[in-house]
HTML snippet that shows the backbone in 3Dmol.js (N, CA, C, O; Angstrom):
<script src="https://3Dmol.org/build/3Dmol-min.js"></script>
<div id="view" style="width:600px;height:400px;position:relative"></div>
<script>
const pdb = `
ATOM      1  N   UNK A   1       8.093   4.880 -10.203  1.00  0.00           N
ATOM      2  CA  UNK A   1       8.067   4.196  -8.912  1.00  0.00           C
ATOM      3  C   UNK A   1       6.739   4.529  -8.229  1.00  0.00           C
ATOM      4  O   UNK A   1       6.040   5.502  -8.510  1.00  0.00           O
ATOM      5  N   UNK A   2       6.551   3.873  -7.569  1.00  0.00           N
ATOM      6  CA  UNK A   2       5.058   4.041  -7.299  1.00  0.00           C
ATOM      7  C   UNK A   2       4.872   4.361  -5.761  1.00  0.00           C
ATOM      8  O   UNK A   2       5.768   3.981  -5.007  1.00  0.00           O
ATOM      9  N   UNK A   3       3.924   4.943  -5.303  1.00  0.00           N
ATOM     10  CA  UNK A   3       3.995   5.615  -4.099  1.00  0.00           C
ATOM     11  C   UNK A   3       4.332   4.522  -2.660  1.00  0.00           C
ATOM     12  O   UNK A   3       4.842   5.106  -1.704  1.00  0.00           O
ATOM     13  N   UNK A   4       4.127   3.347  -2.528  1.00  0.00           N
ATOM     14  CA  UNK A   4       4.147   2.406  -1.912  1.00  0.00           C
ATOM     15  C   UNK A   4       5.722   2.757  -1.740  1.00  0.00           C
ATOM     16  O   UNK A   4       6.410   3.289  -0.868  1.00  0.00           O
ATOM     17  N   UNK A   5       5.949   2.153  -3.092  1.00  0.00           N
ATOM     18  CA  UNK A   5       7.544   1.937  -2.655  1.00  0.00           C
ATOM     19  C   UNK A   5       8.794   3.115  -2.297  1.00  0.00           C
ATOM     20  O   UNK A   5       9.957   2.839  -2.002  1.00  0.00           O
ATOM     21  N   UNK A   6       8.197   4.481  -2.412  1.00  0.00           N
ATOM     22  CA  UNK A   6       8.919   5.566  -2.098  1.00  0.00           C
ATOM     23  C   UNK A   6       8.724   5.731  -1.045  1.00  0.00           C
ATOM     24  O   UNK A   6       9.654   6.274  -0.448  1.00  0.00           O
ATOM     25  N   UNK A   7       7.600   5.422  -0.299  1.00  0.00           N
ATOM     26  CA  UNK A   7       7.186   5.721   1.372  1.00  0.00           C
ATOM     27  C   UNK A   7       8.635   4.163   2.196  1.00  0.00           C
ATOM     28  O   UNK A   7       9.617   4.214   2.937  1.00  0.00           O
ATOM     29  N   UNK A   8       8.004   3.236   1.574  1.00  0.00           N
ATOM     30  CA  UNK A   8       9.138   2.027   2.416  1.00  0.00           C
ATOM     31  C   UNK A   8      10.484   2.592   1.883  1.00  0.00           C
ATOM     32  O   UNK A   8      11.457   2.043   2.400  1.00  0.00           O
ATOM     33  N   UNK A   9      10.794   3.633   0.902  1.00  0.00           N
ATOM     34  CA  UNK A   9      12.651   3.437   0.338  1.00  0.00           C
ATOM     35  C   UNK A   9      12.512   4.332   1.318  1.00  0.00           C
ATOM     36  O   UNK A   9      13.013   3.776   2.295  1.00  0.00           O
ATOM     37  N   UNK A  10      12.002   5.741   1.751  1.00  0.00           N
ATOM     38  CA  UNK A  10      11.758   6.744   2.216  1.00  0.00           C
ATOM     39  C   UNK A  10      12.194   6.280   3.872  1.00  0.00           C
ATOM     40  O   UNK A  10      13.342   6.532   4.238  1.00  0.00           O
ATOM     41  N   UNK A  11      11.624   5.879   4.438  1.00  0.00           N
ATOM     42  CA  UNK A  11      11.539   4.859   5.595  1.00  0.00           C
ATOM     43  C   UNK A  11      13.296   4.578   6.092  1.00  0.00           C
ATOM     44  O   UNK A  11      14.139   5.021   6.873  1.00  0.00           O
ATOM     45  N   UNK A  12      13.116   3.521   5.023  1.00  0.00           N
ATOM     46  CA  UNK A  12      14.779   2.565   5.170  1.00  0.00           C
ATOM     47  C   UNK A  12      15.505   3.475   5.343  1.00  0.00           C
ATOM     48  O   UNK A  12      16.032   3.546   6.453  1.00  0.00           O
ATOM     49  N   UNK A  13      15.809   4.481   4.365  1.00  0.00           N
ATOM     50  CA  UNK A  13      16.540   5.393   4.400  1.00  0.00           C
ATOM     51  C   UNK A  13      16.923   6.234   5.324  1.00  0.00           C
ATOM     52  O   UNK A  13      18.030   6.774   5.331  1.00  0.00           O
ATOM     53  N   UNK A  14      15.897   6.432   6.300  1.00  0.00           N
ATOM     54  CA  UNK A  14      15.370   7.017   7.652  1.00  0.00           C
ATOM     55  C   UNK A  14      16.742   6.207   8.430  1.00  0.00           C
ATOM     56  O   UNK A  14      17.851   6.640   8.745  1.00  0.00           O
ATOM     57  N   UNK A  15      16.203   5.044   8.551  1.00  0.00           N
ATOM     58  CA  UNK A  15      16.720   4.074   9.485  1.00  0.00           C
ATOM     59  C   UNK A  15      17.989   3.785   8.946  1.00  0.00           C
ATOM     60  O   UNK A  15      18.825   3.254   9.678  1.00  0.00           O
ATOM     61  N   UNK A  16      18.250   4.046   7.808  1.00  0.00           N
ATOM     62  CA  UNK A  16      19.811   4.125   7.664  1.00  0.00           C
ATOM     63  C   UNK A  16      20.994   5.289   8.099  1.00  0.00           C
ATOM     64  O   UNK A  16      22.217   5.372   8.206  1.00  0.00           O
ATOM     65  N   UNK A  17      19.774   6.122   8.273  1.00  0.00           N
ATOM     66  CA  UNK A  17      20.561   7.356   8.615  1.00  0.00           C
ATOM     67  C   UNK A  17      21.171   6.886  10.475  1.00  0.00           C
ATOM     68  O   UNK A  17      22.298   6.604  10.881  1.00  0.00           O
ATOM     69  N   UNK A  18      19.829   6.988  11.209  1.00  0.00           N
ATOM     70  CA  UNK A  18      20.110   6.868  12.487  1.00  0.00           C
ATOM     71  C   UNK A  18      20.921   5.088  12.473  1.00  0.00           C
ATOM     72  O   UNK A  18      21.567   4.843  13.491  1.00  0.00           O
ATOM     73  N   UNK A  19      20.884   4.166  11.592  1.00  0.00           N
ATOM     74  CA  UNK A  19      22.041   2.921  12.240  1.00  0.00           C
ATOM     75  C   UNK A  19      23.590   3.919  12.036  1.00  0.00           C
ATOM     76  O   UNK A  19      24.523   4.049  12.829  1.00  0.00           O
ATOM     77  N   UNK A  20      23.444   4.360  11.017  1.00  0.00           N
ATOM     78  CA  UNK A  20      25.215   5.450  10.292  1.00  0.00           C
ATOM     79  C   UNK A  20      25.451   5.907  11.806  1.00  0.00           C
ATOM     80  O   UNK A  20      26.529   5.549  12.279  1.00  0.00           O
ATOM     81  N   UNK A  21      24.544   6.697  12.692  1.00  0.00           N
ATOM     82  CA  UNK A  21      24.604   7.610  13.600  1.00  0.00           C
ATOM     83  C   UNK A  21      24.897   6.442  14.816  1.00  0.00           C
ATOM     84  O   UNK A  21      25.849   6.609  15.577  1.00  0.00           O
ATOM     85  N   UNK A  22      24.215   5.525  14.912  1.00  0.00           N
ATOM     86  CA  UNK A  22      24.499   4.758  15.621  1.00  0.00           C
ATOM     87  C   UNK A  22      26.347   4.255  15.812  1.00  0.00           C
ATOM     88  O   UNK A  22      27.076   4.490  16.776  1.00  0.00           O
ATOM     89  N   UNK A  23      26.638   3.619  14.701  1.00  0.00           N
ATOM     90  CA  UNK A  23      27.774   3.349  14.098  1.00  0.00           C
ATOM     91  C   UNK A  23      28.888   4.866  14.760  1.00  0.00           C
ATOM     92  O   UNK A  23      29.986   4.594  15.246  1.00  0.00           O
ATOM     93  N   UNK A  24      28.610   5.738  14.713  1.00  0.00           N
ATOM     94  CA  UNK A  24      29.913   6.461  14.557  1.00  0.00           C
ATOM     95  C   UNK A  24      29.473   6.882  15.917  1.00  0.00           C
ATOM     96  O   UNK A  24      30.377   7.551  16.417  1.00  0.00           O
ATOM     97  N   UNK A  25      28.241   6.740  16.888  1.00  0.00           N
ATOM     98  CA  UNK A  25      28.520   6.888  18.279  1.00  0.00           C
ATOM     99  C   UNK A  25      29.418   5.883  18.671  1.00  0.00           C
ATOM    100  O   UNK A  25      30.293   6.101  19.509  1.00  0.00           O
ATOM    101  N   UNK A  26      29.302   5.082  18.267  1.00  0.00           N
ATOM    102  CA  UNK A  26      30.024   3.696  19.044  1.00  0.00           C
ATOM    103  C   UNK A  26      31.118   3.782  19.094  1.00  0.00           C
ATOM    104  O   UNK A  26      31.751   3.757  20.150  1.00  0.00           O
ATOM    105  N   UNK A  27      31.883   3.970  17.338  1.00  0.00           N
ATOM    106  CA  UNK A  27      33.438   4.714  17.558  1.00  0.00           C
ATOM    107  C   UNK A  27      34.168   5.860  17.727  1.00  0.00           C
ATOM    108  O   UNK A  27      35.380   6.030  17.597  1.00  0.00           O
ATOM    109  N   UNK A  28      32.793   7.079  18.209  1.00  0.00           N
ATOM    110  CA  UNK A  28      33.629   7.688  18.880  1.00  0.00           C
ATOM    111  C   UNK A  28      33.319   7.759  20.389  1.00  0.00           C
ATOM    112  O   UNK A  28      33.543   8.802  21.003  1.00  0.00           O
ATOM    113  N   UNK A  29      32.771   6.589  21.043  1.00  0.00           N
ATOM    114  CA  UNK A  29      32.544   6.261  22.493  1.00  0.00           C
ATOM    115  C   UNK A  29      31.910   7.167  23.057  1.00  0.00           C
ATOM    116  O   UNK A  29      32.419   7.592  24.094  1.00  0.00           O
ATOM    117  N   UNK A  30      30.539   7.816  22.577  1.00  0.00           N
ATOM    118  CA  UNK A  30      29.088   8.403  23.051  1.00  0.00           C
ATOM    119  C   UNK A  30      29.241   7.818  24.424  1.00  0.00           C
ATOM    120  O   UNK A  30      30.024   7.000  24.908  1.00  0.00           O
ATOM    121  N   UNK A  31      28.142   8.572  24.928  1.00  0.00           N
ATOM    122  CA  UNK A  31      27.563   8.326  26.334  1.00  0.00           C
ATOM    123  C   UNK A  31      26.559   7.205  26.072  1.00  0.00           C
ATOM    124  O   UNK A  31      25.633   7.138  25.264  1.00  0.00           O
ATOM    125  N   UNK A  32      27.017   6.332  27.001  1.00  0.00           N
ATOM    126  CA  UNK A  32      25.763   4.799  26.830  1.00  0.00           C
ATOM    127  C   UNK A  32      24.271   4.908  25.861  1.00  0.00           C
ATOM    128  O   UNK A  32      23.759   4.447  24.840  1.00  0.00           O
ATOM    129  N   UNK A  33      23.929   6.174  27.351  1.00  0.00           N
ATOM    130  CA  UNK A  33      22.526   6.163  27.037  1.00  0.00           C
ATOM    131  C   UNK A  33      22.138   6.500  25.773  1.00  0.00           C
ATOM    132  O   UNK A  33      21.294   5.933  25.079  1.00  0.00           O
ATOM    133  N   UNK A  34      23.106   7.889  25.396  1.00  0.00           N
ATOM    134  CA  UNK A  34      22.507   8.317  24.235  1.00  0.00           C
ATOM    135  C   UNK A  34      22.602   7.322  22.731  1.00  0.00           C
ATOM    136  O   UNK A  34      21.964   7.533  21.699  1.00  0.00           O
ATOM    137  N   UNK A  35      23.614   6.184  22.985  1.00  0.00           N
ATOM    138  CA  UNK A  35      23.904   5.310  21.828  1.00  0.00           C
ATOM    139  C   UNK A  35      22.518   4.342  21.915  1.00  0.00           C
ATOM    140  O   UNK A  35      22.043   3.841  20.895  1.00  0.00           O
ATOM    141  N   UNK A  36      21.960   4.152  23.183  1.00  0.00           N
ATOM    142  CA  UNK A  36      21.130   3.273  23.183  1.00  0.00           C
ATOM    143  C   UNK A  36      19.297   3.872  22.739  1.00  0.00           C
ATOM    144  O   UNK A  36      18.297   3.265  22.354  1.00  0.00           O
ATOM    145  N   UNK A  37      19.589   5.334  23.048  1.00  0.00           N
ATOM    146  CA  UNK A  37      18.599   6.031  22.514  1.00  0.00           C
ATOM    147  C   UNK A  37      18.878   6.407  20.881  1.00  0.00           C
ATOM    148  O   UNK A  37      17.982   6.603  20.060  1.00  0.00           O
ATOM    149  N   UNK A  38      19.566   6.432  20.752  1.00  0.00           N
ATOM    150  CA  UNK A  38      19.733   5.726  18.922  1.00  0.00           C
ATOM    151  C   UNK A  38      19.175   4.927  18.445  1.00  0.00           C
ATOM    152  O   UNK A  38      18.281   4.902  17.600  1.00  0.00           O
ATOM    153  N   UNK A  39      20.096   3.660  19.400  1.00  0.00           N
ATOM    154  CA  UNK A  39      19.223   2.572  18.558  1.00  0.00           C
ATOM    155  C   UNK A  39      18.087   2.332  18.509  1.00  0.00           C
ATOM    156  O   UNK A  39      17.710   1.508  17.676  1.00  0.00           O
ATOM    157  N   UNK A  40      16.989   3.067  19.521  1.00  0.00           N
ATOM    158  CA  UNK A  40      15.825   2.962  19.650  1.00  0.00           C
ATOM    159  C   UNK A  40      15.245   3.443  18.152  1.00  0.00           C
ATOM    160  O   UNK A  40      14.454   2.837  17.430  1.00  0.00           O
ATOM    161  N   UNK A  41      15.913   4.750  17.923  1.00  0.00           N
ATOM    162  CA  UNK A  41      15.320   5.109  16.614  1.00  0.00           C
ATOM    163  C   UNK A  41      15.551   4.380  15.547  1.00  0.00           C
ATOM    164  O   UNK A  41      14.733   4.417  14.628  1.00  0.00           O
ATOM    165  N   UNK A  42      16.401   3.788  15.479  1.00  0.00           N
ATOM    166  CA  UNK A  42      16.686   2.805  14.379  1.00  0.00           C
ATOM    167  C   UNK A  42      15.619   1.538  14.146  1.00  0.00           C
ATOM    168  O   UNK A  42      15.203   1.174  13.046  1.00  0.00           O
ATOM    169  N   UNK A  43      15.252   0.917  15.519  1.00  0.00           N
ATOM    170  CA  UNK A  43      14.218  -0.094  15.531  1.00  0.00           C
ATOM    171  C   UNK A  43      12.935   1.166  15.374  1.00  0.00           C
ATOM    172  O   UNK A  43      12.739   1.607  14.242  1.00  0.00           O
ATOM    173  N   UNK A  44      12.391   1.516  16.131  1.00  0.00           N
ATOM    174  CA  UNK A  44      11.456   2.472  15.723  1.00  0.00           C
ATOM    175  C   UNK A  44      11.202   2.661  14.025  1.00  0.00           C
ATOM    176  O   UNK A  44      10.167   2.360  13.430  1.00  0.00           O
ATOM    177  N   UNK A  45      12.637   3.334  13.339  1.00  0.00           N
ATOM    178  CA  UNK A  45      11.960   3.185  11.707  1.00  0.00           C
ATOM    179  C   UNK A  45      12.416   1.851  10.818  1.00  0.00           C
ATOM    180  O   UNK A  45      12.687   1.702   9.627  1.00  0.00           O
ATOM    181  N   UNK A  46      12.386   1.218  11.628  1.00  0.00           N
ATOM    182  CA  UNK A  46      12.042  -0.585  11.071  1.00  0.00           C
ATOM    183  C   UNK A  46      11.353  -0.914  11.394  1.00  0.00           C
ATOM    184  O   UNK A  46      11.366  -2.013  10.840  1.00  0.00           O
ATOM    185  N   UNK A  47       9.941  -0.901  12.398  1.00  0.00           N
ATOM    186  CA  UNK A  47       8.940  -1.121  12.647  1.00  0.00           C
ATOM    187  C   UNK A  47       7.923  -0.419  11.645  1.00  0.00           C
ATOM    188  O   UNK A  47       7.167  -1.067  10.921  1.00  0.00           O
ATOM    189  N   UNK A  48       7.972   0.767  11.672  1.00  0.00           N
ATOM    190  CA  UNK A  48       7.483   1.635  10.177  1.00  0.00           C
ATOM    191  C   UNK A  48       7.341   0.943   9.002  1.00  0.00           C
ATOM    192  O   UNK A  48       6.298   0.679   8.404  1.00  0.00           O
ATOM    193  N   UNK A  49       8.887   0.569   8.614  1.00  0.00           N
ATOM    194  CA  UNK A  49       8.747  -0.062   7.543  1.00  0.00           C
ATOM    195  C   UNK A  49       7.977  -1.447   7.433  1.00  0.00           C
ATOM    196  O   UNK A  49       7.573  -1.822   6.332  1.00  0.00           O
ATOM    197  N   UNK A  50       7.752  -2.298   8.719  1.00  0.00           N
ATOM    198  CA  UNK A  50       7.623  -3.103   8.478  1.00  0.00           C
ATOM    199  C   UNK A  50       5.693  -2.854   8.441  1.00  0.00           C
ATOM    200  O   UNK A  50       4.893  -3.714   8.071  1.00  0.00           O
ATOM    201  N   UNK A  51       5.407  -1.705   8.845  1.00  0.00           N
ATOM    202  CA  UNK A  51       3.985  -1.656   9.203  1.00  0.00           C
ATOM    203  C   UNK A  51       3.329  -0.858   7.716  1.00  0.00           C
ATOM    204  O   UNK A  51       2.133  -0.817   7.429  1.00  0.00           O
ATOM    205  N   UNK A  52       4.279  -0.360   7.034  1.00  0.00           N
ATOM    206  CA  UNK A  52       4.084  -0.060   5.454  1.00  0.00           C
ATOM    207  C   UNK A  52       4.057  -1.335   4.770  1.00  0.00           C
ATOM    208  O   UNK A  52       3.143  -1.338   3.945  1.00  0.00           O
ATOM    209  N   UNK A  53       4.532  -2.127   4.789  1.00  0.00           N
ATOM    210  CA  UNK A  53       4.365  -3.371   4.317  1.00  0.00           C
ATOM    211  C   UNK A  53       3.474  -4.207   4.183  1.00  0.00           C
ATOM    212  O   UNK A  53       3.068  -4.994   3.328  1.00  0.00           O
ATOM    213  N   UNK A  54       3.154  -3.774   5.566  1.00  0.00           N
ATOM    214  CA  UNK A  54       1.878  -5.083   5.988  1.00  0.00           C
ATOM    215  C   UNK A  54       1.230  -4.507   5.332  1.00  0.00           C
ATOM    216  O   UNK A  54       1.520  -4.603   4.140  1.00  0.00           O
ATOM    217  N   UNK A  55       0.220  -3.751   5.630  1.00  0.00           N
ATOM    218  CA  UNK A  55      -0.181  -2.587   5.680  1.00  0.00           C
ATOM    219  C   UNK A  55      -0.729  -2.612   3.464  1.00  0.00           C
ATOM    220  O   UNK A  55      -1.816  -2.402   2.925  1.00  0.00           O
ATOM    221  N   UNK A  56       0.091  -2.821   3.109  1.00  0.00           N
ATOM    222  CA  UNK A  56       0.309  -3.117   1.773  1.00  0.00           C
ATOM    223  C   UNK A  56      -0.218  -4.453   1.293  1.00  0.00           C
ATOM    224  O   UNK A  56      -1.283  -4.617   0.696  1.00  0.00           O
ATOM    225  N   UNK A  57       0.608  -5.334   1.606  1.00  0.00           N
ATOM    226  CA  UNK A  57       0.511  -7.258   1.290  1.00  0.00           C
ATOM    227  C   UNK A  57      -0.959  -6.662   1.846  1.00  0.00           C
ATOM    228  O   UNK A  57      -1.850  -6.828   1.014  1.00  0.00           O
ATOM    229  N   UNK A  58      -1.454  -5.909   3.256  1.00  0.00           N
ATOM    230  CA  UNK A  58      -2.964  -7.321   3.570  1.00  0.00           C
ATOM    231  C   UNK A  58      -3.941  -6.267   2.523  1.00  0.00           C
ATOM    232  O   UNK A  58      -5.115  -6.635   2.481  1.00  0.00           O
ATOM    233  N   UNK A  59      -3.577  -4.845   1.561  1.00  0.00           N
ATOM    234  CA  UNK A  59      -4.362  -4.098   0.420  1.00  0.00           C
ATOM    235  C   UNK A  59      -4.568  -4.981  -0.603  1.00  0.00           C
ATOM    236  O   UNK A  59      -5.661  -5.124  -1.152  1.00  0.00           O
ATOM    237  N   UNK A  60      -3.331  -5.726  -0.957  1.00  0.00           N
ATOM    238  CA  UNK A  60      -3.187  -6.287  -2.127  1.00  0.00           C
ATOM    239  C   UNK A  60      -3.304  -7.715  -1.946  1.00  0.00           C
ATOM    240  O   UNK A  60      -4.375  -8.316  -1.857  1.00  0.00           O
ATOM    241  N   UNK A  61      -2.402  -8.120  -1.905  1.00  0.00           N
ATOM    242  CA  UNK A  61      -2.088 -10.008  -1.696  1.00  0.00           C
ATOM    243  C   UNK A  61      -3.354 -10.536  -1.088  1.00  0.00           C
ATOM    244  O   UNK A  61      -4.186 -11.117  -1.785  1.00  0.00           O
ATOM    245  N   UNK A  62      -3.525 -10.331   0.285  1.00  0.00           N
ATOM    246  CA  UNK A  62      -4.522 -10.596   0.958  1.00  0.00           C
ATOM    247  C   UNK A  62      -6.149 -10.207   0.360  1.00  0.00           C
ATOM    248  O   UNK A  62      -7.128 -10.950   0.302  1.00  0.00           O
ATOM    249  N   UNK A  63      -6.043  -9.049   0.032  1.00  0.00           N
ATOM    250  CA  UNK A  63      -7.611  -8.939  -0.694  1.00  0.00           C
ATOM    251  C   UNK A  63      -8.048  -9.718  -1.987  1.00  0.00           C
ATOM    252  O   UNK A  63      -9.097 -10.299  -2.263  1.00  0.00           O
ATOM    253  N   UNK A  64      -6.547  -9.475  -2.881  1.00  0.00           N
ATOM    254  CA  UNK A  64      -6.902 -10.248  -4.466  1.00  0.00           C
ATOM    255  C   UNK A  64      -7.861 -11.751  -3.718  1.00  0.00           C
ATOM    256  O   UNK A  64      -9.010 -12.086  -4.005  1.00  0.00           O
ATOM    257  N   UNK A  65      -6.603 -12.637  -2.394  1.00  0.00           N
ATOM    258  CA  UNK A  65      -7.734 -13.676  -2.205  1.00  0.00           C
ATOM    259  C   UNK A  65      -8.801 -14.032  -1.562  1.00  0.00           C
ATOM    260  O   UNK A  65      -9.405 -15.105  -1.571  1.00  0.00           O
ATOM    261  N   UNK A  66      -9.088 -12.604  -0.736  1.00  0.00           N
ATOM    262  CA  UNK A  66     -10.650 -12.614  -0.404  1.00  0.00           C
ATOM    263  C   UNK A  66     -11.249 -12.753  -1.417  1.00  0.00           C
ATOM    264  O   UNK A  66     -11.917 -13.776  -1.567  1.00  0.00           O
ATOM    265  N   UNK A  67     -11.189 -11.682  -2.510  1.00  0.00           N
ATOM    266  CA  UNK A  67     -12.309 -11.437  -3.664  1.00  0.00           C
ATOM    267  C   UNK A  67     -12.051 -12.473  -4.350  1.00  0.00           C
ATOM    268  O   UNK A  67     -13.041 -12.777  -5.016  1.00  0.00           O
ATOM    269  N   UNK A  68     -11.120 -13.219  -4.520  1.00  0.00           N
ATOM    270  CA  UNK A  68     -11.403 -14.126  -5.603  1.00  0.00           C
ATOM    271  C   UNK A  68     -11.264 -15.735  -4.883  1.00  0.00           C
ATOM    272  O   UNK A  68     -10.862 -16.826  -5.287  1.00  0.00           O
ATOM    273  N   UNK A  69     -11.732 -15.303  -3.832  1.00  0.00           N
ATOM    274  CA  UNK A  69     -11.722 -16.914  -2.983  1.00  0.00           C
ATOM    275  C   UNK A  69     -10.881 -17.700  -2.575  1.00  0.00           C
ATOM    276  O   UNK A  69     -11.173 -18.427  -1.625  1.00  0.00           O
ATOM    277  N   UNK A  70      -9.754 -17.766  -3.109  1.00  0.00           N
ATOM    278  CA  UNK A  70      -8.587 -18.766  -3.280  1.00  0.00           C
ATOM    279  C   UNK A  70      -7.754 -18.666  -2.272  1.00  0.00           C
ATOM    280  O   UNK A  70      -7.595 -17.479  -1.988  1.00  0.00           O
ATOM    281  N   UNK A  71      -7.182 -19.339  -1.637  1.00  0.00           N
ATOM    282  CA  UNK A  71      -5.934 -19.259  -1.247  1.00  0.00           C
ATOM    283  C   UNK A  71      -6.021 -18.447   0.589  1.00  0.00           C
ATOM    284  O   UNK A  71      -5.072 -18.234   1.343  1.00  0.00           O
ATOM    285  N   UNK A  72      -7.375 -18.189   0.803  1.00  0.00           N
ATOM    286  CA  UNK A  72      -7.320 -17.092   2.128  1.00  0.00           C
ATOM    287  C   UNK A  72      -6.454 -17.191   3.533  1.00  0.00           C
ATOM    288  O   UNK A  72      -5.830 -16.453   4.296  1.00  0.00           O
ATOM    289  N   UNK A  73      -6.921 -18.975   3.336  1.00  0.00           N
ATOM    290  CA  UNK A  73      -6.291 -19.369   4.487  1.00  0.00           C
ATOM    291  C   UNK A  73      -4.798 -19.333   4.663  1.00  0.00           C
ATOM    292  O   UNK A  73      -4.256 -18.962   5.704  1.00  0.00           O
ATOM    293  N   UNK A  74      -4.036 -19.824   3.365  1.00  0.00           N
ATOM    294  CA  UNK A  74      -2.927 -19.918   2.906  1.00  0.00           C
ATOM    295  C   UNK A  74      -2.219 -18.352   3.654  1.00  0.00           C
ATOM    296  O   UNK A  74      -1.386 -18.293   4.558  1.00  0.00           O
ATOM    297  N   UNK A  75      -2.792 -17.362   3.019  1.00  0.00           N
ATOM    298  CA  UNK A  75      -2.459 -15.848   2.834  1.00  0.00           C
ATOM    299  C   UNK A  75      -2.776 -15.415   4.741  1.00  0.00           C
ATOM    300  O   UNK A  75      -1.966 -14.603   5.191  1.00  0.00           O
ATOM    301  N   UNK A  76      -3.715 -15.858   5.603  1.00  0.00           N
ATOM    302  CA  UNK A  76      -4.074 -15.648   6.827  1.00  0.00           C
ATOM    303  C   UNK A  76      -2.332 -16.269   7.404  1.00  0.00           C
ATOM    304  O   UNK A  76      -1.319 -15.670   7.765  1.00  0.00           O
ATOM    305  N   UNK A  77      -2.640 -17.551   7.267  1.00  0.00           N
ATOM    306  CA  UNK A  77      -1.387 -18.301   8.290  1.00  0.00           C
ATOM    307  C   UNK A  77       0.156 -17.891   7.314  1.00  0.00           C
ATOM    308  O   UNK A  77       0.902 -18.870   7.314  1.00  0.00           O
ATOM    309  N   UNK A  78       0.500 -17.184   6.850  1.00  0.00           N
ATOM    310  CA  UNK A  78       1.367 -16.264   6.553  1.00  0.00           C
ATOM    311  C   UNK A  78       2.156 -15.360   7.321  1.00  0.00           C
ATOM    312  O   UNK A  78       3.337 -15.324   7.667  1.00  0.00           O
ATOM    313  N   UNK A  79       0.665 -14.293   7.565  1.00  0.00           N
ATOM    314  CA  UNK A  79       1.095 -13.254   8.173  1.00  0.00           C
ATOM    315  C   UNK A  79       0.896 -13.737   9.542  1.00  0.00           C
ATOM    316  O   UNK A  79       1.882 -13.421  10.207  1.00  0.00           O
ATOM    317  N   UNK A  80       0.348 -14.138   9.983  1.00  0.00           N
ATOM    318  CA  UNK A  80       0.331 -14.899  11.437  1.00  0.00           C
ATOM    319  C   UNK A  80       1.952 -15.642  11.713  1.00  0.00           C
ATOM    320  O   UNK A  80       2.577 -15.436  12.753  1.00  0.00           O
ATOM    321  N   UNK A  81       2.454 -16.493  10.621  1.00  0.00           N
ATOM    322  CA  UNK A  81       4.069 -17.218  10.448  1.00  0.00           C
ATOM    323  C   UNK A  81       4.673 -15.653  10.590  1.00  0.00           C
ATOM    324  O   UNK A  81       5.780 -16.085  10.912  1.00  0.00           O
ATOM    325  N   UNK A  82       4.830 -14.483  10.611  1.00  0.00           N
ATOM    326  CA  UNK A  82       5.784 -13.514  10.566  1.00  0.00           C
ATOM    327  C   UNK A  82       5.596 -12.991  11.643  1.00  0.00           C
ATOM    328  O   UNK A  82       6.593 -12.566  12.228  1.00  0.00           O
ATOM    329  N   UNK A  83       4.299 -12.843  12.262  1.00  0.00           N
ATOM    330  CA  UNK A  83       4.138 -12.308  13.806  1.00  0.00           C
ATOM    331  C   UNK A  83       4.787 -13.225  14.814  1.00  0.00           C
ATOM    332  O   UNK A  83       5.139 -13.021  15.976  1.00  0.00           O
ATOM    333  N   UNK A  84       4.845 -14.252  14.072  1.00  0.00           N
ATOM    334  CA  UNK A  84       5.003 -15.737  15.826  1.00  0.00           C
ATOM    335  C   UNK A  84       6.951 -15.658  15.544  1.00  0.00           C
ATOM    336  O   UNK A  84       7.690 -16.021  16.459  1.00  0.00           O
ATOM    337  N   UNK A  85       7.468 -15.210  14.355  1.00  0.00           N
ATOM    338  CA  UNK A  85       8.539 -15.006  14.494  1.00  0.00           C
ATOM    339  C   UNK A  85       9.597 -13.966  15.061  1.00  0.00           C
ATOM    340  O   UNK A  85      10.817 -14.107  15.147  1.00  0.00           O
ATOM    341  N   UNK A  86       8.675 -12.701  15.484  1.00  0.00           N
ATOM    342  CA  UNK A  86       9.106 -11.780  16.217  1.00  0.00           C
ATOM    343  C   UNK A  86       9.227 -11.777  17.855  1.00  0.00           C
ATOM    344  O   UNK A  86       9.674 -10.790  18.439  1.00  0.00           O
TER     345      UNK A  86
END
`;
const viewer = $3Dmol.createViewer("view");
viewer.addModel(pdb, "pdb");
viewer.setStyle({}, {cartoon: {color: "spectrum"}});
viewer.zoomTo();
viewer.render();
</script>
């Protein structure tokens, strides 16, 4: 497995822990705040992951079509389509 993908499993995993934590504040009826300061951490390491990602695609995907010319624009209005969807 290659280091990329142990840092994003690494990550998820993170954020699976604190949604679990999330989850069992809820049923055992936590104090508001602190359920909502949960979920913060939960979005917090999904933002991570999602910034390992990028972060990745614009190393790889995105460079193969700088250097080899093709496709840049294609590969630009992409990641621009995933920002305008947040």
């Amino acid at each position: 497995m290659n280091d990329h993908k142990q840092k994003v499993l690494h990550r998820l995993k993170i954020a699976k822990g604190h949604l679990e934590k999330v989850i069992s504040m809820v049923e055992e009826d936590e104090y508001c705040l602190n359920v909502i300061q949960q979920t913060q951490a939960v979005t917090s390491s999904l933002e991570k992951v999602s910034e390992l990602i990028l972060e990745n695609h614009l190393k790889t995907c995105v460079r193969e079509s700088m250097e080899s010319g093709k496709n840049i624009d294609e590969k630009v209005k992409e990641v621009i389509e995933v920002f305008k969807r947040k």
